[in-house]
C-alpha positions in Angstrom: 14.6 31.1 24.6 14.8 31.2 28.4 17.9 32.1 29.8 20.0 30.0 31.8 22.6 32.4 32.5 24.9 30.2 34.7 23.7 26.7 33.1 20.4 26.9 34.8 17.1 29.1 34.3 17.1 30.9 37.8 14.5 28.8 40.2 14.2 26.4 37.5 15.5 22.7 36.4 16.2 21.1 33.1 13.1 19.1 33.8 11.0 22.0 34.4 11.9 22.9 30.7 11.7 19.8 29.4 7.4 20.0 30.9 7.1 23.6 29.8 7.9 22.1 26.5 11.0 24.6 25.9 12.9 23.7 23.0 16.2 25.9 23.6 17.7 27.4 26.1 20.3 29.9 26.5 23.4 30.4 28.6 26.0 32.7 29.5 29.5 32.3 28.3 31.0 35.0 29.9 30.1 33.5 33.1 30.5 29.6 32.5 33.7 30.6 31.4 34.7 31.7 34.3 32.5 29.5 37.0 33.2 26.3 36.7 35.3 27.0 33.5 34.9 25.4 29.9 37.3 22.7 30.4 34.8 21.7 33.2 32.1 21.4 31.6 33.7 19.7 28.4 34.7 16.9 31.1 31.4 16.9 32.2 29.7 16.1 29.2 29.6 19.7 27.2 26.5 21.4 28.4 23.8 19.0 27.8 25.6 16.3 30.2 26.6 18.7 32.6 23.1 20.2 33.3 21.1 17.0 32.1 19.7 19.3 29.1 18.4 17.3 26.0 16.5 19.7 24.2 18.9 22.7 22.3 21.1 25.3 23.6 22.3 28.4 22.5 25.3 30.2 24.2 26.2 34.3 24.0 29.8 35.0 23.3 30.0 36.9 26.4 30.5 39.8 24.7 27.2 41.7 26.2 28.4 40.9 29.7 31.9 42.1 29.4 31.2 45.3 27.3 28.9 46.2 30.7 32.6 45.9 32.7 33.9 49.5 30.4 37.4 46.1 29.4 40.2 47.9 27.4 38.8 47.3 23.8 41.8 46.6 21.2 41.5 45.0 17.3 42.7 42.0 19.5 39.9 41.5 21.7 38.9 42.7 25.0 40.3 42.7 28.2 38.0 42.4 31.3 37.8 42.1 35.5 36.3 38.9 36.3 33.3 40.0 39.1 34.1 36.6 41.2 37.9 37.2 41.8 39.0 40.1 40.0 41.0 38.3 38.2 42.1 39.7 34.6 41.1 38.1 31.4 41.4 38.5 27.2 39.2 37.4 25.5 39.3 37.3 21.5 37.1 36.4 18.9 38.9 32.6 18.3 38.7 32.3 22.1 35.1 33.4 22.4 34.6 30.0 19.5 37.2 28.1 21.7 35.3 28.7 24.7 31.8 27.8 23.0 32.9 24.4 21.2 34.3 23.3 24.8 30.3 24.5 26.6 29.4 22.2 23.6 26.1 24.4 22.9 24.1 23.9 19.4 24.6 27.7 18.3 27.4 29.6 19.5 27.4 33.5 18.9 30.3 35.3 17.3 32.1 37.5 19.7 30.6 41.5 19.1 31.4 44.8 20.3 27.8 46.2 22.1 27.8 49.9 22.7 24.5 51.5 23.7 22.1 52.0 21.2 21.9 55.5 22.0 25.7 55.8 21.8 28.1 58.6 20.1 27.8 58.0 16.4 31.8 58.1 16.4 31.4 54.7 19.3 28.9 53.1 17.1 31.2 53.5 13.7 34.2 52.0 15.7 31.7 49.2 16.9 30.6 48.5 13.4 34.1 48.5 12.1 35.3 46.5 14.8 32.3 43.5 14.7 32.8 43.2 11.0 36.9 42.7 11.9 36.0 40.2 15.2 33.3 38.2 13.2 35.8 37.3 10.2 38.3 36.2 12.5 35.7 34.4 14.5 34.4 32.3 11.7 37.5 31.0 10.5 37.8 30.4 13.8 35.0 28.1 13.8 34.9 26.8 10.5 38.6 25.5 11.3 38.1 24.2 15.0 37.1 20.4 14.2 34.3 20.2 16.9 32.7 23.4 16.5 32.3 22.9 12.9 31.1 19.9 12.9 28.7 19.5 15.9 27.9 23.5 16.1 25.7 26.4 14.1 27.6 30.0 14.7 25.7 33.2 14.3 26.9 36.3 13.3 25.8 40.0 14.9 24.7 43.2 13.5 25.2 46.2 15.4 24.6 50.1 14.5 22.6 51.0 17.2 19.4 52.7 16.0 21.4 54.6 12.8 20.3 52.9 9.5 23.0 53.8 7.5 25.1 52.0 10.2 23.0 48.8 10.6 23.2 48.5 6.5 26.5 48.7 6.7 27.1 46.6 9.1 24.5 44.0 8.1 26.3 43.9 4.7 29.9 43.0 6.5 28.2 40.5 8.3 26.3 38.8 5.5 29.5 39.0 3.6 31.3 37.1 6.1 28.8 34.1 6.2 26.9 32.5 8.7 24.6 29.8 9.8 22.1 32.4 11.3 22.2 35.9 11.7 21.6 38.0 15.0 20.2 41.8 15.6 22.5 42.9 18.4 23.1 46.6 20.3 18.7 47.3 20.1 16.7 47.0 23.2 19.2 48.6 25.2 18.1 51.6 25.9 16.2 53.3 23.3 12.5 53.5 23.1 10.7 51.2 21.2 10.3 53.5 17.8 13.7 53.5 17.6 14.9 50.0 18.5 11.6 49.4 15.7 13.3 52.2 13.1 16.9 50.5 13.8 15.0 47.0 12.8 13.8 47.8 9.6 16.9 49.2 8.4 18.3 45.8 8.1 15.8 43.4 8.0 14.9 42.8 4.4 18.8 42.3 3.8 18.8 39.3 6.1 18.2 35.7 3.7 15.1 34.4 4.1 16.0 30.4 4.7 18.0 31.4 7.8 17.2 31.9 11.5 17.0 35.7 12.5 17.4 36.6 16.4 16.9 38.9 18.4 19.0 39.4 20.8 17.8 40.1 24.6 14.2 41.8 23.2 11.4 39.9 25.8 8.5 42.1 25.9 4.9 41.5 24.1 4.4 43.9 21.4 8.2 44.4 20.9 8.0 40.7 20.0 5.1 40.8 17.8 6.3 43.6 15.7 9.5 42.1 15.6 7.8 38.8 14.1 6.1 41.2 12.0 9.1 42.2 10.5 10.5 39.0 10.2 12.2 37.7 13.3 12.4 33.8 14.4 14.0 34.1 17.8 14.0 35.5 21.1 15.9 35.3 25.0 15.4 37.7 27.4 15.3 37.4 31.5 11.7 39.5 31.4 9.4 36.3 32.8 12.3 35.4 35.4 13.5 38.9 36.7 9.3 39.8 36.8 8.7 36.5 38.5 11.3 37.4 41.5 9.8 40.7 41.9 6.1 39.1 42.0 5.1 40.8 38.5 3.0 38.4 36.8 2.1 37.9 33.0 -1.2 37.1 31.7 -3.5 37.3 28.6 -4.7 40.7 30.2 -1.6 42.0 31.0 0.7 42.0 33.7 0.3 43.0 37.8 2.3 42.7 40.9 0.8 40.3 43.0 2.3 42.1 46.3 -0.5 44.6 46.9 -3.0 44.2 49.3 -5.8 43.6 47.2 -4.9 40.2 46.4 -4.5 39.4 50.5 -7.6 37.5 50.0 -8.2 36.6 46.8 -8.5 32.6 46.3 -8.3 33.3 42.2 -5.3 31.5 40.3 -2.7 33.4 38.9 -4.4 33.8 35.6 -8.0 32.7 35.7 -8.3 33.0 32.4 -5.7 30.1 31.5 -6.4 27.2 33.8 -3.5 25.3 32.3 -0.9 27.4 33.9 1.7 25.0 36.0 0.5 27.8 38.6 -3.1 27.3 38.3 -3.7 25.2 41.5 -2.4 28.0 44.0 -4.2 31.3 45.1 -3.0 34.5 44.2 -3.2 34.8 48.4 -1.1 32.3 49.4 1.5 32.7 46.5 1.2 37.0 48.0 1.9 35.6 51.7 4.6 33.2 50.3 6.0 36.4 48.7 5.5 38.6 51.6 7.4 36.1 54.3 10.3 36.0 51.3 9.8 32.3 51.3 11.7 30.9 48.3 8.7 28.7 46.8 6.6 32.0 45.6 9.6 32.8 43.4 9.8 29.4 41.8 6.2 29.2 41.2 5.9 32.1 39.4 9.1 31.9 37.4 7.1 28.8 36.3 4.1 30.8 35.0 5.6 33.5 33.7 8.0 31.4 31.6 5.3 29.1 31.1 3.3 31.9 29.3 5.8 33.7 27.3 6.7 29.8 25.6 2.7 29.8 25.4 2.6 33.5 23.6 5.1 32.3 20.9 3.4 29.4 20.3 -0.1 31.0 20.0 1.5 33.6 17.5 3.3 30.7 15.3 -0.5 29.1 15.4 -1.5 32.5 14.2 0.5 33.0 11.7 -0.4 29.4 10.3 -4.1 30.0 10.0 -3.7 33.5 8.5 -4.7 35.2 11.6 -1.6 37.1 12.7 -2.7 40.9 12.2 -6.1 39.9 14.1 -3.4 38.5 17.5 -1.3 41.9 16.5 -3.6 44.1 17.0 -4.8 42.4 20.0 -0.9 42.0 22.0 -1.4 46.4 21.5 -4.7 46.6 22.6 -3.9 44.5 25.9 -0.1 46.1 26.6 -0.2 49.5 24.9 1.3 51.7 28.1 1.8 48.6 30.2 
């Protein structure tokens, strides 16, 4: 899922996704909420009308964001500095549903507490205890709010950071509470990939089968496929965009910054390797001088690519998992970005 952090993928339209073929989206509550504000975008159409978005869309409960701010954390909720106007703000877990059914998204998230994965045990405990108290609440929440119930899927999320006694346990609360999908939260944040890997496969096989199992914020190649491995459906993460603004560009041999010299010259695509890249008809040196001159096109058409080939990736790995062929594209993600 691409993330469209304030209703838009950065650089990108709703018909750019719509030709990359995206299927969902993702956006930021915590920041819709506070620019233009849910009762905006309810009168606008929910999200779909507001940003002309027909395909799915998936909205965080802000909870990632806000935890980033160090709120004042009660059994109540949390209480956070907006970073436009400094304004103050609480936000619980039957506003965070409130919030989502008025952003009108397809899945709203139930609202979490995120420490670092590499946390005190004694924070992750209190952020286990306190998710498993938050995402009760929160699905009554939902499950008695008319609209969200009926038009909306809500996802629960398990934290623990990388302990697996604590991602059992909090896996169990979660799964006891009941939702339409379930979400692996607080990995990815810090720890290597071992870890975020060990904190994975504490909890995985508890997770039912018939239900969609995210990811949350995990965007790189081989954490991906060993993810998928393991069992995971879904995916957001800024990599392709942030990479794409920095001139960092992803292809089937890895990736490279297109700002060094070498590429001055070069009248190569992108990727050679993938002619059907939306990039394909530019060279490597004018997109490099577009870069160089900071002219806002190079950005644009490489957030294109990039995205372009990550939505690519996942499809060649569902294709390879389809014809029996997924520990042959496995071992081949590692041998390409082992050390990259």
């Amino acid at each position: 899922m691409p993330v469209g952090t304030r209703g838009a993928i950065i650089h990108l339209s709703s018909k750019d996704m719509e030709d990359l073929g995206a299927e969902v989206i993702l956006a930021n509550t915590y920041h819709l909420m506070l620019r233009p504000g849910a009762d905006v975008i309810e009168q606008l159409g929910h999200i779909h009308g507001f940003a002309d978005w027909h395909g799915h869309v998936l909205t965080d409960s802000g909870g990632y964001q806000i935890f980033s701010l160090n709120p004042k954390i009660t059994d109540e909720g949390a209480t956070f500095k907006s970073t436009y106007d400094g304004s103050m703000h609480l936000l619980t877990p039957e506003k965070a549903v409130e919030v989502q059914a008025k952003i009108g998204a397809d899945i709203q998230m139930v609202l979490d507490v995120c420490p670092s994965s590499i946390a005190d045990r004694s924070i992750l405990r209190d952020a286990v205890a306190r998710t498993a108290l938050w995402a009760g609440r929160g699905r009554r929440a939902f499950l008695d709010h008319p609209d969200a119930a009926e038009r909306q899927c809500q996802f629960g999320i398990v934290q623990g950071g990388t302990d697996e006694a604590l991602r059992v346990e909090s896996a169990q609360q979660i799964l006891d509470v009941g939702f339409d999908g379930y979400a692996i939260g607080g990995l990815s944040v810090g720890e290597d990939r071992d870890e975020m890997l060990h904190g994975l496969d504490a909890c995985m096989d508890m997770f039912p089968l018939d239900q969609p199992r995210y990811f949350m914020g995990l965007g790189d190649p081989i954490g991906i496929v060993e993810s998928v491995a393991r069992g995971v459906d879904m995916f957001d993460c800024v990599l392709p965009t942030r990479l794409a603004r920095h001139g960092t560009i992803l292809t089937d041999g890895g990736r490279y910054n297109l700002t060094r010299a070498e590429f001055a010259t070069s009248d190569e695509p992108l990727d050679p390797e993938w002619p059907g890249s939306p990039a394909a008809r530019w060279s490597k040196g004018y997109l490099r001088h577009l870069l160089q001159t900071k002219e806002p096109t190079a950005p644009r058409i490489i957030t294109l690519h990039n995205v372009a080939w990550l939505l690519r990736f996942m499809d060649q790995m569902a294709e390879a998992i389809r014809e029996g062929t997924f520990e042959t594209f496995r071992a081949g993600v590692h041998e390409v970005w082992s050390g990259r």
